[in-house]
LUMRO-838351 format. One record per residue (C-alpha): residue number from 1; residue in three letters; x, y, z. Coordinates in pm, 1 decimal. Example, Ala and Ser with C-alpha at 12.3 -4.5 7.8 and 13.67 -1.06 7.14 Angstrom:
2
resi,resn,px,py,pz
1,ala,1230.0,-450.0,780.0 $
2,ser,1367.0,-106.0,714.0 $
! end
This chain:
245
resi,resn,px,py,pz
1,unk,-1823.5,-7196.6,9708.9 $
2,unk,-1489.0,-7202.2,9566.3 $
3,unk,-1338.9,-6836.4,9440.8 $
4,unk,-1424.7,-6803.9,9104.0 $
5,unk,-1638.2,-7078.2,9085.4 $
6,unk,-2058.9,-6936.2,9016.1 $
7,unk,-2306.6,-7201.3,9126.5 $
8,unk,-2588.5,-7179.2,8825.4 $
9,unk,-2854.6,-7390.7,8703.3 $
10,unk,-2813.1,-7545.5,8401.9 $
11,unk,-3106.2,-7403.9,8225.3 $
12,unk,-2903.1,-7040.8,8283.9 $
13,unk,-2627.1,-7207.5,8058.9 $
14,unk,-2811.8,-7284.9,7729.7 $
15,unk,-2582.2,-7275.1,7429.2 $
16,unk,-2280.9,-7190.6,7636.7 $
17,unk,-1930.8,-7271.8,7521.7 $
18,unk,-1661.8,-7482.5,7737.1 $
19,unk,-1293.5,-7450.2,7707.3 $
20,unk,-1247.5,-7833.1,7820.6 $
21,unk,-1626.5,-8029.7,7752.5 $
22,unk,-1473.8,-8159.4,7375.0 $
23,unk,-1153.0,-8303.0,7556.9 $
24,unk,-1369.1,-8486.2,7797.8 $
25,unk,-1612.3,-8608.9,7540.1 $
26,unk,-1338.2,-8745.0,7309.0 $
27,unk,-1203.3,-8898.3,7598.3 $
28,unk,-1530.7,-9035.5,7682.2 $
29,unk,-1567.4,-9210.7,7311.7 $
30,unk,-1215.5,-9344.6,7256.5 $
31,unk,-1250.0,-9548.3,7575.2 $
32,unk,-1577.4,-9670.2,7504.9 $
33,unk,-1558.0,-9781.7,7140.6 $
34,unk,-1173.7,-9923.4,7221.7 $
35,unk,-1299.4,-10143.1,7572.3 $
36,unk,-1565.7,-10271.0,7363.0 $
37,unk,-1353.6,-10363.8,7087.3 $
38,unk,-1043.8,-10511.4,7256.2 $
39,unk,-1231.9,-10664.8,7591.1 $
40,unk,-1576.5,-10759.5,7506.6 $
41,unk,-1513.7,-11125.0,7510.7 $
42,unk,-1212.1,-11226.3,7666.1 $
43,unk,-1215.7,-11398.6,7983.0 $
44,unk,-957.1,-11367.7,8285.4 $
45,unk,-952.2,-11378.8,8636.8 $
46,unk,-753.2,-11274.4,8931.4 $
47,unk,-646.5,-11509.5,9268.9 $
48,unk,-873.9,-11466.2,9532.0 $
49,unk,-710.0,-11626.3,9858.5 $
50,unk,-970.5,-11790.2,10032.2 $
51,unk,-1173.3,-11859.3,9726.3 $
52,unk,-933.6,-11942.0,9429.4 $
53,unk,-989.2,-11794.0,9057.6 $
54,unk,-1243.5,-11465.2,9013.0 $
55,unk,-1355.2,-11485.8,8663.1 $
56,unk,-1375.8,-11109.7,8505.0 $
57,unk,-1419.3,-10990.5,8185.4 $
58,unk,-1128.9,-10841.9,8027.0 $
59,unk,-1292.0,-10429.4,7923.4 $
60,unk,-1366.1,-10425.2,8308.7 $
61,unk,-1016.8,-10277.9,8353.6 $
62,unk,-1052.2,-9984.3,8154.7 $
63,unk,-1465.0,-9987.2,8023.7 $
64,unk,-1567.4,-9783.7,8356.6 $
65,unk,-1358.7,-9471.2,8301.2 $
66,unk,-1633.0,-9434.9,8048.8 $
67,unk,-1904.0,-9424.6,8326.2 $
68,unk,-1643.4,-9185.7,8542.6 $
69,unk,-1594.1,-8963.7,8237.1 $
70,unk,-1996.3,-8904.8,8206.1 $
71,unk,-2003.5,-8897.1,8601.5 $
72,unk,-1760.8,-8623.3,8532.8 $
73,unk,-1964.1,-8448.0,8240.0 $
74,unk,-2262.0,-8469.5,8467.9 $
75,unk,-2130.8,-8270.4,8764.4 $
76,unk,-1918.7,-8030.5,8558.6 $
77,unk,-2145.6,-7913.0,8291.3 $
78,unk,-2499.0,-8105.1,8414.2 $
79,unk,-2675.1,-8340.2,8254.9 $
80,unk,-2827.5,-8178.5,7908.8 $
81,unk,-2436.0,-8193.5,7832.5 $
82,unk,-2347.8,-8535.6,7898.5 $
83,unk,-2667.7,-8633.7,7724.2 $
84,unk,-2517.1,-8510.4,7420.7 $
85,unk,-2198.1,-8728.1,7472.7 $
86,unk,-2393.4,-9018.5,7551.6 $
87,unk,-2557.5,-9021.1,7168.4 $
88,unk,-2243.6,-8921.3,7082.0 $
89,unk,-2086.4,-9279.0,7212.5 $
90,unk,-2393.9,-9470.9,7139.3 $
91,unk,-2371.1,-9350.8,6727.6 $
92,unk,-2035.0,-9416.5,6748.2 $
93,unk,-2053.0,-9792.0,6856.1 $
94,unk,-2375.7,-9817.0,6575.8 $
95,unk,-2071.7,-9704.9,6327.0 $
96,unk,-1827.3,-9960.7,6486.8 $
97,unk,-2109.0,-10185.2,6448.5 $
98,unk,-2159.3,-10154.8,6104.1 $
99,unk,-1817.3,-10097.6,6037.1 $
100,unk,-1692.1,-10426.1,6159.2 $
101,unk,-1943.3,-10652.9,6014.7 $
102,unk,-1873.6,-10462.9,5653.5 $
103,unk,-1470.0,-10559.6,5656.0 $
104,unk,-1558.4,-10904.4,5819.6 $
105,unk,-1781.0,-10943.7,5566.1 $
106,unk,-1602.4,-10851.2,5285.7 $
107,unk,-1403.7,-11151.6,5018.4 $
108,unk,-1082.8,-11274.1,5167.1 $
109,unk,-791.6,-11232.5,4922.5 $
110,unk,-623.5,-11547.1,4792.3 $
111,unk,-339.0,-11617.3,4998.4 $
112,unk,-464.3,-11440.1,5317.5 $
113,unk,-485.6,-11668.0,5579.9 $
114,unk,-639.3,-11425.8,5890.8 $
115,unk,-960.5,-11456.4,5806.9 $
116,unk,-1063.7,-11687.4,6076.8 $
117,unk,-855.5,-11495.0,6348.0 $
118,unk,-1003.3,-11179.7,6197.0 $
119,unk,-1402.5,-11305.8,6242.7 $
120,unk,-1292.2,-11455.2,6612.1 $
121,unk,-1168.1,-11048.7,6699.9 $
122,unk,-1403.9,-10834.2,6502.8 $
123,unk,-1708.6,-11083.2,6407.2 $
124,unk,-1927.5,-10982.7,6703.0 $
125,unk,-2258.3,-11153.7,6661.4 $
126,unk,-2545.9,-10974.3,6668.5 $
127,unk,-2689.1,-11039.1,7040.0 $
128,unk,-2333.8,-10900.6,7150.2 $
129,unk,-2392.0,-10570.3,6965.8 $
130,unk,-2751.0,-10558.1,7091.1 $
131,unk,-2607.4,-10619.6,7415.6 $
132,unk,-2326.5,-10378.3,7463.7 $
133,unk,-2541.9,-10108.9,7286.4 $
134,unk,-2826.8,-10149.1,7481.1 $
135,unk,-2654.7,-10211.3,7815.0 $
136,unk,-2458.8,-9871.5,7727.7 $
137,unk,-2785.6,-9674.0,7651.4 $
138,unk,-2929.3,-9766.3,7940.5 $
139,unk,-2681.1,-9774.1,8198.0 $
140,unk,-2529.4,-9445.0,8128.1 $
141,unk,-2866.4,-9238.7,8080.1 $
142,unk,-2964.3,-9361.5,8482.8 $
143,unk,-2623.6,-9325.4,8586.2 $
144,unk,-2614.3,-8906.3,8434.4 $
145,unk,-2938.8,-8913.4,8585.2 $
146,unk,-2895.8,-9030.4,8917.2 $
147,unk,-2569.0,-8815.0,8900.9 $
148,unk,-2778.1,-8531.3,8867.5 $
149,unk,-3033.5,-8522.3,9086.8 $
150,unk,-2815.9,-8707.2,9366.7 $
151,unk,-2642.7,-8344.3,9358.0 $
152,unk,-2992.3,-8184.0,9360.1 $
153,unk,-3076.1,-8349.2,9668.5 $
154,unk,-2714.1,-8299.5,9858.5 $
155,unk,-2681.4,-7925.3,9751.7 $
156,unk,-2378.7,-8059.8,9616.5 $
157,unk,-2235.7,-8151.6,9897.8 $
158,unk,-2085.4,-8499.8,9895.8 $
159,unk,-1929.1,-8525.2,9581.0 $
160,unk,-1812.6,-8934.8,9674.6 $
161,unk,-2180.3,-9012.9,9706.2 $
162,unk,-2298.0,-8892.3,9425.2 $
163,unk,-2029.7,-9076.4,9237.9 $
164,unk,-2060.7,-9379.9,9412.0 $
165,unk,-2405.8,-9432.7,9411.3 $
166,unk,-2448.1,-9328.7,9052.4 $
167,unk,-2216.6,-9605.1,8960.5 $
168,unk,-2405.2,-9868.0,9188.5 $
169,unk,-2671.9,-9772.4,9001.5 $
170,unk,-2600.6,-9737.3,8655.0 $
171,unk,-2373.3,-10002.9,8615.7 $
172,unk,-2539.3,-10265.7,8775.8 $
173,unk,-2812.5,-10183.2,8517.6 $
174,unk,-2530.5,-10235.1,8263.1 $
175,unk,-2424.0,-10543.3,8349.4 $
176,unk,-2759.2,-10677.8,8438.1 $
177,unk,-2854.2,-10572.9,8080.6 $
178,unk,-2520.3,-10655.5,7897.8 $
179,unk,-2405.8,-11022.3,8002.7 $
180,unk,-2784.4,-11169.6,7959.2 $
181,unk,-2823.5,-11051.8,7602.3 $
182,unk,-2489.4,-11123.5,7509.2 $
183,unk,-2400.7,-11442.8,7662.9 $
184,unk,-2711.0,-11660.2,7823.2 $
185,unk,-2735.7,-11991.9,7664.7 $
186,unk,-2460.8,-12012.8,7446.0 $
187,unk,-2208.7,-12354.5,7493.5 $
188,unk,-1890.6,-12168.6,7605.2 $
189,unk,-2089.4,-11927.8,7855.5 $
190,unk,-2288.7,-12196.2,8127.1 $
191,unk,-2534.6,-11962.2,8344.2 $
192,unk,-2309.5,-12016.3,8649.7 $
193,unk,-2036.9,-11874.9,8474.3 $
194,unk,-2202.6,-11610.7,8359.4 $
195,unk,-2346.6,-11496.5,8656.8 $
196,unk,-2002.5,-11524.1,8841.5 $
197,unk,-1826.1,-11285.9,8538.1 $
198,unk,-2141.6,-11080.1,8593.0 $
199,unk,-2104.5,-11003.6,8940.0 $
200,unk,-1732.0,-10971.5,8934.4 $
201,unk,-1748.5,-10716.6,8691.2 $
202,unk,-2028.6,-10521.7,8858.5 $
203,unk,-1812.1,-10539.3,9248.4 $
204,unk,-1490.1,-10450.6,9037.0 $
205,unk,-1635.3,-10118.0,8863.5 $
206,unk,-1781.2,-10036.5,9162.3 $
207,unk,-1446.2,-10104.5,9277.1 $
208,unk,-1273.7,-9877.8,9019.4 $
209,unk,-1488.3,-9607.0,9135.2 $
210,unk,-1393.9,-9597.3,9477.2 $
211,unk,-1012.7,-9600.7,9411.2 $
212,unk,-1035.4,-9351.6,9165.1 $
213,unk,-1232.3,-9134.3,9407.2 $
214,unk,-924.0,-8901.5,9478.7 $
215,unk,-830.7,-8877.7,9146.9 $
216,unk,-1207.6,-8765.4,9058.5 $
217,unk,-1206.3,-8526.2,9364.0 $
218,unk,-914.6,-8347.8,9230.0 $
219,unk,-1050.5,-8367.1,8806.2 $
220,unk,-1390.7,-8218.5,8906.4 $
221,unk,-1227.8,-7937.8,9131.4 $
222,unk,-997.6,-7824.9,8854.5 $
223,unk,-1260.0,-7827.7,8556.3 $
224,unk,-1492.2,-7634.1,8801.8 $
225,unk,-1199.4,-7361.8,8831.7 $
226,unk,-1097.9,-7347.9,8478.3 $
227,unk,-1473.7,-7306.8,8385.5 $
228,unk,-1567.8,-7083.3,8664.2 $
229,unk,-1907.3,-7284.4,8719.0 $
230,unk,-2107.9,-7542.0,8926.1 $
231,unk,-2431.2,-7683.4,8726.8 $
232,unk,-2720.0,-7747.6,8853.5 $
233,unk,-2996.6,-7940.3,8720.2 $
234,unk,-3260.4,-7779.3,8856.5 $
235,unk,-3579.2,-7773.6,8617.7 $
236,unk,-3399.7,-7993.0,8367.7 $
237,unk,-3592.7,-8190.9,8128.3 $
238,unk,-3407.4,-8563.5,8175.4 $
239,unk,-3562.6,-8726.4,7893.2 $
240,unk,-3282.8,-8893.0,7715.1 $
241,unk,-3416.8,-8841.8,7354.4 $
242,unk,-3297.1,-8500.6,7294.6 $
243,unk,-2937.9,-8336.1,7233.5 $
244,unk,-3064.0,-8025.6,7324.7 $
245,unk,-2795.4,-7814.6,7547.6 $
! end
């Protein structure tokens, strides 16, 4: 154990007050609501040699640092924690939600001629809001979960397979759960497409995850030092419909 550092179980922590949990946690909803709003639908793709053009979709590059954030969260302060941010994101997109179909919605001024590239940036229909909401609720509650009791079951001892398989997990739930709802059936989305952007963006988070694995090493050593803790989530309750900390 590192000097300074007390290894407790989470239940010991209840009510407890963090110098650095908000930071993370506004972190955590600025990147989701702003991936969701600026890459939900655009299409790219990078040169494969061998194979030609990998289709991805455009919040792959930055959407998973949500997922690391909570990964983060989960091994810092445990899970009842990043529970509590997780609600936090998924009221925040309901607001976006609602937010964006109220201006879209609202009369155009004479003379303004945006409103069509306005509804094309901000009109999400309804089965992508379903989507991305539901593919976030999901994904992240297995992934904090998994997180969790991964470092149950190492005595948290290998901190890159907890991260790594947490993501395998939770975001191939997301994905499985996102581009179906979203996308399947619709003219400018064929299946084969779909399932290509679908994989691609499930190998490249995965992906993300294993580059940033230094760069997580070194986050997760310093909050643990500047809090002068290592949670455990032993006897926690993981139900996800509670904000209980």
């Amino acid at each position: 154990m590192r000097e300074g550092v007390r290894k407790v179980e989470a239940h010991a922590l209840h009510g407890a007050h963090f110098r650095y949990f908000d930071f993370l946690l506004v972190a955590f909803v600025v990147v989701l609501l702003l991936s969701n709003v600026i890459g939900a639908e655009k299409r790219s793709f990078v040169a494969v040699p061998g194979i030609g053009a990998w289709p991805f979709g455009a919040g792959i590059l930055f959407f998973p640092i949500s997922y690391l954030i909570d990964d983060v969260m989960t091994e810092v302060y445990g899970y009842a924690r990043a529970r509590r941010a997780i609600w936090t994101g998924f009221a925040a997109l309901a607001f976006m939600a609602l937010m964006e179909w109220t201006v879209v919605h609202l009369p155009v001024a004479p003379g303004w001629t945006g409103q069509a590239a306005y509804e094309r940036v901000f009109g999400s229909g309804w089965r992508i809001i379903l989507a991305s909401m539901a593919a976030f609720f999901v994904g992240d509650f297995v992934e904090s979960v998994t997180m969790a009791k991964l470092k149950i079951w190492s005595r948290g001892r290998r901190l890159w397979l907890r991260f790594w398989g947490s993501t395998i997990v939770g975001e191939g739930i997301d994905s499985l759960i996102f581009y179906p709802i979203a996308f399947l059936g619709m003219a400018d989305w064929p299946a084969n497409t779909m399932l290509e952007v679908m994989l691609s963006q499930f190998v490249l988070k995965v992906g993300w995850e294993v580059l940033l694995t230094p760069v997580t090493y070194a986050v997760v050593g310093w909050l643990k030092r500047r809090e002068g803790v290592d949670v455990y989530d032993v006897g926690t309750n993981f139900t996800p419909f509670s904000a209980d900390v």
